[in-house]
TIRO-2110 file (N, C-alpha, C; in Angstrom, 1 decimal):
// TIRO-2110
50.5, 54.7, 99.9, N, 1, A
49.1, 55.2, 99.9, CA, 1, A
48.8, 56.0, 98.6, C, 1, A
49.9, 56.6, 98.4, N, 2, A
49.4, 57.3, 96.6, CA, 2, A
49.0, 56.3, 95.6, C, 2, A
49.7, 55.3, 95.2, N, 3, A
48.7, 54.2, 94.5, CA, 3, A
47.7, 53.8, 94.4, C, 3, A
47.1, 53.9, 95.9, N, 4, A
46.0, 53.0, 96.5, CA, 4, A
44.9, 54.3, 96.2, C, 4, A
45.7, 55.6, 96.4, N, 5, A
44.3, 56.9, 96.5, CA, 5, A
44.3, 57.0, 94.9, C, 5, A
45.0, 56.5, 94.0, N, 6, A
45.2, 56.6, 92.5, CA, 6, A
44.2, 55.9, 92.0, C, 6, A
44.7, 54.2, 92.3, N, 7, A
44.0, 53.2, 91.6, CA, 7, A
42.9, 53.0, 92.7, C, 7, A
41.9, 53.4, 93.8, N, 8, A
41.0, 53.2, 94.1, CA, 8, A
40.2, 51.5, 94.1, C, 8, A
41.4, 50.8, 94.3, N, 9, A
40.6, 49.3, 94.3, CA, 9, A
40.1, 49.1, 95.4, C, 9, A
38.8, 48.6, 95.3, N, 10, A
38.5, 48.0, 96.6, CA, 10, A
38.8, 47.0, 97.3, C, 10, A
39.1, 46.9, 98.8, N, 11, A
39.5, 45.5, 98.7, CA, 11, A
38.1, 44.3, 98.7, C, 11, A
38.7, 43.0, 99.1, N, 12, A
37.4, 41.9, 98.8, CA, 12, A
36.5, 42.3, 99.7, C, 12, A
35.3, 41.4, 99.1, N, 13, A
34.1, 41.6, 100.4, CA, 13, A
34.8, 41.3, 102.2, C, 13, A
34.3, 42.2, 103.0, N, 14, A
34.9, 41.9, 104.6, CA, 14, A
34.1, 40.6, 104.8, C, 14, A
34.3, 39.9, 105.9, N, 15, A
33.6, 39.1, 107.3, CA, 15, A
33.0, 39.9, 107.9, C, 15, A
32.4, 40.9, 108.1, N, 16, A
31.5, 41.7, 108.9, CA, 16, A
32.6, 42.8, 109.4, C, 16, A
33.3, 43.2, 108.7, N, 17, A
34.6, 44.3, 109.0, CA, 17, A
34.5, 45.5, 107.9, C, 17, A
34.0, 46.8, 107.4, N, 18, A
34.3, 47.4, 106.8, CA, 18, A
35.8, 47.8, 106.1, C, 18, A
36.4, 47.7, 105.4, N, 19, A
37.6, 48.9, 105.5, CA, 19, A
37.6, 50.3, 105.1, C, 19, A
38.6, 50.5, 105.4, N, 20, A
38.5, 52.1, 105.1, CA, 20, A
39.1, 52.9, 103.9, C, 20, A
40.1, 51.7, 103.9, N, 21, A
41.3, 52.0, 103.0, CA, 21, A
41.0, 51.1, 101.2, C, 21, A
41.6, 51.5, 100.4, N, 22, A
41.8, 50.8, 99.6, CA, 22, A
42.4, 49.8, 99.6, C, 22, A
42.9, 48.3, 98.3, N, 23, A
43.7, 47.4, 98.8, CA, 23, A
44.8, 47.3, 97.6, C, 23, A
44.7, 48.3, 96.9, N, 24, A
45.5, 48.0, 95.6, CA, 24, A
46.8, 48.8, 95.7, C, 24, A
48.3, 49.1, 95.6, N, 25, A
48.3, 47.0, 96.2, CA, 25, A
48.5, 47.0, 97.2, C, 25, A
48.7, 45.9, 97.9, N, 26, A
49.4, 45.1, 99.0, CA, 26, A
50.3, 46.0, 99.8, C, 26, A
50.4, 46.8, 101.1, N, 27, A
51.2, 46.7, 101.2, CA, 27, A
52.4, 46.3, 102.4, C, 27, A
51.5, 45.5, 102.9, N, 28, A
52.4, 44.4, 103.6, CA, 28, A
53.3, 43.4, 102.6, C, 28, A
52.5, 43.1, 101.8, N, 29, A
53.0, 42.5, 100.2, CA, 29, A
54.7, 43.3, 99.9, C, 29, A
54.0, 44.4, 99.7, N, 30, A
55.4, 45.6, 98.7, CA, 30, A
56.1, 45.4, 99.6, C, 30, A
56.3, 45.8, 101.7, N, 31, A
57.4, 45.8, 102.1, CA, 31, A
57.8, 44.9, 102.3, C, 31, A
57.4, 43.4, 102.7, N, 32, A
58.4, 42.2, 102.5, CA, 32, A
59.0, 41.8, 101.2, C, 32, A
58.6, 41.8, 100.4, N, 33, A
59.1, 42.0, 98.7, CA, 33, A
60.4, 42.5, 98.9, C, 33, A
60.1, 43.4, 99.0, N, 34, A
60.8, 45.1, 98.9, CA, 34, A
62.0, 44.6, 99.8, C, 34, A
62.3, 44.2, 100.9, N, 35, A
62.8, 43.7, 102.1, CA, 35, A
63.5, 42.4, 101.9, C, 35, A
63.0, 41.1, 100.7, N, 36, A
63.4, 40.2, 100.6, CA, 36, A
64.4, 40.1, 99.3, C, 36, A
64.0, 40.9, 98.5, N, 37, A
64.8, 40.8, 97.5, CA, 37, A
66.0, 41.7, 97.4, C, 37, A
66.1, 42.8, 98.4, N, 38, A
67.0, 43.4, 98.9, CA, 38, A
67.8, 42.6, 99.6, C, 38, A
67.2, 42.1, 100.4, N, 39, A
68.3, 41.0, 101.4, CA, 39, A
69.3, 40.1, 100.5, C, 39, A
68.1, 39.1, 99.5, N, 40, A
68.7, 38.0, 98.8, CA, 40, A
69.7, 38.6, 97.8, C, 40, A
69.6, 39.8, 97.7, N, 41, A
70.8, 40.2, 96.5, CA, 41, A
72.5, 40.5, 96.8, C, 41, A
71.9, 41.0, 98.4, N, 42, A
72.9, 41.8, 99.3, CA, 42, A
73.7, 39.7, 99.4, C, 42, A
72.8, 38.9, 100.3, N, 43, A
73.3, 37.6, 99.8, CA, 43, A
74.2, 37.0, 99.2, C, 43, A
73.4, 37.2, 98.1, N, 44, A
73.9, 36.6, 96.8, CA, 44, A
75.5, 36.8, 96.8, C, 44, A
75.6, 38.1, 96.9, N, 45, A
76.9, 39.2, 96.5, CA, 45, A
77.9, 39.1, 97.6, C, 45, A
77.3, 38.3, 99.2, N, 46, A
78.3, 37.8, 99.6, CA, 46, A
79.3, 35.9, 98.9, C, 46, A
80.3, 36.8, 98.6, N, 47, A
81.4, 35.1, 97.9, CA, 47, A
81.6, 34.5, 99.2, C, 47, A
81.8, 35.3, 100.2, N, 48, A
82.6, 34.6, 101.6, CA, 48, A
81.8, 33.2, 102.1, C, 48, A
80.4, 33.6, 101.7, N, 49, A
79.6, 32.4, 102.3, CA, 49, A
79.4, 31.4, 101.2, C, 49, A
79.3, 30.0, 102.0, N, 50, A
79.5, 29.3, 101.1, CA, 50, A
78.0, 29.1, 100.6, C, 50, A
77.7, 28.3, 99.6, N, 51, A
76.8, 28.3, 98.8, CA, 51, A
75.5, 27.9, 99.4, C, 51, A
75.8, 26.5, 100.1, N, 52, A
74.6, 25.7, 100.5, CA, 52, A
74.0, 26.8, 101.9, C, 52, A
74.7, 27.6, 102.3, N, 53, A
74.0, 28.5, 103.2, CA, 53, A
73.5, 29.8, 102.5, C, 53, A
74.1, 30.4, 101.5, N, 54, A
73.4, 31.7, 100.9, CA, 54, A
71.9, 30.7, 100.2, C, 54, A
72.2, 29.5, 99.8, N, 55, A
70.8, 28.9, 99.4, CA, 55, A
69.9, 29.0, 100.6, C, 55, A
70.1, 28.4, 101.3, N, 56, A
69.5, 28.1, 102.4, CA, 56, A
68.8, 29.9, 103.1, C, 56, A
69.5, 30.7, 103.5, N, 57, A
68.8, 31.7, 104.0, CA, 57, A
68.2, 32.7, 102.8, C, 57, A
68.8, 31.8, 101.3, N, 58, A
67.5, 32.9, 100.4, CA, 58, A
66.2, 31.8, 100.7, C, 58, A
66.2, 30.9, 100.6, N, 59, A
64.8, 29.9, 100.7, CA, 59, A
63.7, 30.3, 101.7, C, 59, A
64.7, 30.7, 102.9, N, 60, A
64.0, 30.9, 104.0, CA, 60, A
63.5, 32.7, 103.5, C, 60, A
64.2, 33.5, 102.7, N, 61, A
63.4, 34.5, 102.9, CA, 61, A
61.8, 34.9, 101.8, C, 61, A
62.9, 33.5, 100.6, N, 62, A
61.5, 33.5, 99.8, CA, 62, A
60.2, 32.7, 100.2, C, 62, A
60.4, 31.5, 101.4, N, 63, A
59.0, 31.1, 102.3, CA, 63, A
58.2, 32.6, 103.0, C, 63, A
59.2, 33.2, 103.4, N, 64, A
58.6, 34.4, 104.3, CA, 64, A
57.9, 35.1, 103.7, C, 64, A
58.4, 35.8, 102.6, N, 65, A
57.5, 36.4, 101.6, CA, 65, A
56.4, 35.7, 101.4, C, 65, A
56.6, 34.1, 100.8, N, 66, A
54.9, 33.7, 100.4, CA, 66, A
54.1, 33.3, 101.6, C, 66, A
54.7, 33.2, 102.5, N, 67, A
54.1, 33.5, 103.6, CA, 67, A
53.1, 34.4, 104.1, C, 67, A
53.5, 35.5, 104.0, N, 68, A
53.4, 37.3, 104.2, CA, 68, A
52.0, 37.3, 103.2, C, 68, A
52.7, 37.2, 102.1, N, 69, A
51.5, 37.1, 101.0, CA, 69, A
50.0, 36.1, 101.0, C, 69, A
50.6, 34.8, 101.2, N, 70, A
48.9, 34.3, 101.2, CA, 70, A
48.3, 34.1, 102.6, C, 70, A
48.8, 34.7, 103.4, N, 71, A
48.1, 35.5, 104.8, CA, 71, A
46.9, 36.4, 104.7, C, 71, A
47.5, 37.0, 103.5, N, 72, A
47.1, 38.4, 103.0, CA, 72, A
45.5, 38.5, 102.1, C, 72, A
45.8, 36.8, 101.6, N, 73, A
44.6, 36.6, 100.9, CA, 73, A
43.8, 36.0, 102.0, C, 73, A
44.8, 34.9, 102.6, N, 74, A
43.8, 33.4, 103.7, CA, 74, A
42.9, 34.9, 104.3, C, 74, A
42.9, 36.0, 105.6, N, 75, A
42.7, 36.9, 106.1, CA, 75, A
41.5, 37.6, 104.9, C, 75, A
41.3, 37.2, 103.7, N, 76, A
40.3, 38.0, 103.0, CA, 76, A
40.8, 39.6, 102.9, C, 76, A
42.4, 40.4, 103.0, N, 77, A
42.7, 41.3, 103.6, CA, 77, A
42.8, 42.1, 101.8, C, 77, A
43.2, 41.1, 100.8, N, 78, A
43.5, 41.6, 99.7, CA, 78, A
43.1, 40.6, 98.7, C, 78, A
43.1, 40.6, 97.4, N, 79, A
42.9, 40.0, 96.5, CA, 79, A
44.1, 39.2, 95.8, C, 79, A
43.9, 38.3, 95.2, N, 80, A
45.6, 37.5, 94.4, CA, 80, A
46.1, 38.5, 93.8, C, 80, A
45.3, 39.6, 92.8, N, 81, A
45.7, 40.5, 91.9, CA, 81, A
46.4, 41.8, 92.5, C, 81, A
45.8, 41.9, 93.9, N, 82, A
46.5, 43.2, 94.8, CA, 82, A
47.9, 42.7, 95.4, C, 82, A
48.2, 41.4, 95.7, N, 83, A
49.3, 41.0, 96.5, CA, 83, A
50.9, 41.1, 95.5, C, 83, A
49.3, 40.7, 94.2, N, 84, A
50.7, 39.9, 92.8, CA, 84, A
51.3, 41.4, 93.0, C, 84, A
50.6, 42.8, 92.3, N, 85, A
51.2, 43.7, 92.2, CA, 85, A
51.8, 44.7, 93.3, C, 85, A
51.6, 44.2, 94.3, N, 86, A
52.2, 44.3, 95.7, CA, 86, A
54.0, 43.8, 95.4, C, 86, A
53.9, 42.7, 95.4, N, 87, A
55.0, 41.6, 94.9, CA, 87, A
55.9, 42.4, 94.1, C, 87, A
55.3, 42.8, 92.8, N, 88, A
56.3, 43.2, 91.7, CA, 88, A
56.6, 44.3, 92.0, C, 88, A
56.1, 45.7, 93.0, N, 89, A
56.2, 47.0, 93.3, CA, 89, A
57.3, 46.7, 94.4, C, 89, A
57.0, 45.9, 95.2, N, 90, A
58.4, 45.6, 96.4, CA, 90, A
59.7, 45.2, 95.7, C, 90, A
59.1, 44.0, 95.1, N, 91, A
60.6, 43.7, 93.9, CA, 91, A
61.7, 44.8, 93.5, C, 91, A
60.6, 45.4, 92.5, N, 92, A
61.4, 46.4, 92.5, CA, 92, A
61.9, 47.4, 92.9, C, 92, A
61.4, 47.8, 94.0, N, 93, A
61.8, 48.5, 94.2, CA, 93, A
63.3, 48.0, 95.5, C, 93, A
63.2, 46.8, 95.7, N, 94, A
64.2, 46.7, 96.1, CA, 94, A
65.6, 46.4, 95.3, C, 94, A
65.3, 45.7, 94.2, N, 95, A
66.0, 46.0, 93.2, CA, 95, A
66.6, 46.9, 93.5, C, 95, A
66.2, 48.0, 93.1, N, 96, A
66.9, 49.6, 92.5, CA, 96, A
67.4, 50.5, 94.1, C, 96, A
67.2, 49.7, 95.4, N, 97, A
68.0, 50.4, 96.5, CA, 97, A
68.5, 49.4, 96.3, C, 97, A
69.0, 48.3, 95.9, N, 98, A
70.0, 47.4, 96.3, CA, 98, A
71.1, 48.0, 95.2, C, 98, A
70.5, 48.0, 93.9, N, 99, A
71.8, 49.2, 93.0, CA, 99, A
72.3, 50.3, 93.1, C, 99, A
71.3, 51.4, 94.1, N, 100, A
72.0, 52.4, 94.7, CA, 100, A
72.9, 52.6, 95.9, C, 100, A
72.1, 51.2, 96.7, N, 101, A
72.9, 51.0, 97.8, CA, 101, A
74.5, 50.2, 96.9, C, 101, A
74.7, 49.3, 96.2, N, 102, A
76.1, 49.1, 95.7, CA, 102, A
76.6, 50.2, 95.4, C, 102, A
75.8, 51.2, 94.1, N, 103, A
76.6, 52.5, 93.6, CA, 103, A
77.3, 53.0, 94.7, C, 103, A
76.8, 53.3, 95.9, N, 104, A
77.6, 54.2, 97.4, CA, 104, A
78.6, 53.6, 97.5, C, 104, A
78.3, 52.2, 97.8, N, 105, A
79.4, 51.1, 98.5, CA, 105, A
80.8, 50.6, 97.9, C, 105, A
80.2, 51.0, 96.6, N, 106, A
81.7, 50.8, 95.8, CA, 106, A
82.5, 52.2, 95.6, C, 106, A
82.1, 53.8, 96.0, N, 107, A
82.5, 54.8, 95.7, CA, 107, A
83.4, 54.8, 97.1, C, 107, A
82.1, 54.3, 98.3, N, 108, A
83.1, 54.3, 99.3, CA, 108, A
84.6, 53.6, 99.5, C, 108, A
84.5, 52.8, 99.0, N, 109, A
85.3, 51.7, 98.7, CA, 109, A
87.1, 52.5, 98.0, C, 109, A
86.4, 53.0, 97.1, N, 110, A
87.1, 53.6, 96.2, CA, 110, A
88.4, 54.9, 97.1, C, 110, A
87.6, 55.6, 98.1, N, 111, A
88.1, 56.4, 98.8, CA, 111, A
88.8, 56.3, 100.1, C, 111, A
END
């Protein structure tokens, strides 16, 4: 919500629905993002599984994300430009708990 009360975008014109809220960005966008690229890395990083299944359940998380996403548009709920930056804010930010969550996991490891 700090973003949204920051950057002040509006979302698209409604169907006869006001909003209340801003739409910039996404944030059903940011937490599947956020959620998927966290998974797929966690994934990735398992060796035990074999390949054609770590493929297989990153495909399925990256349908679900574009799923999530052009719901977001089909629904008139956000714009391409609010979901995109939705997308890259979730990314990242799963990114950087999937590095802190390793940093822990390997300290624990350690002890």
């Amino acid at each position: 919500k700090f973003i949204k009360n920051v950057l002040k975008q509006s979302r698209p014109p409604p169907l006869g629905y006001k909003f209340s809220s801003y739409g910039m960005p996404s944030s059903h966008t940011q937490f599947i993002f956020f959620f998927v690229a966290f998974l797929i890395l966690c994934v990735i990083n398992k060796k035990h599984l074999h390949f054609f299944k770590r493929l297989i359940f990153c495909s399925f998380l990256i349908g679900l994300a574009v799923f999530v996403s052009y719901s977001r548009i089909y629904h008139n709920y956000h714009t391409l430009s609010q979901v995109y930056v939705g997308a890259i804010l979730g990314s990242l930010g799963g990114i950087g708990w999937f590095l802190v969550y390793s940093r822990f996991k390997e300290k624990k490891k350690r002890y």
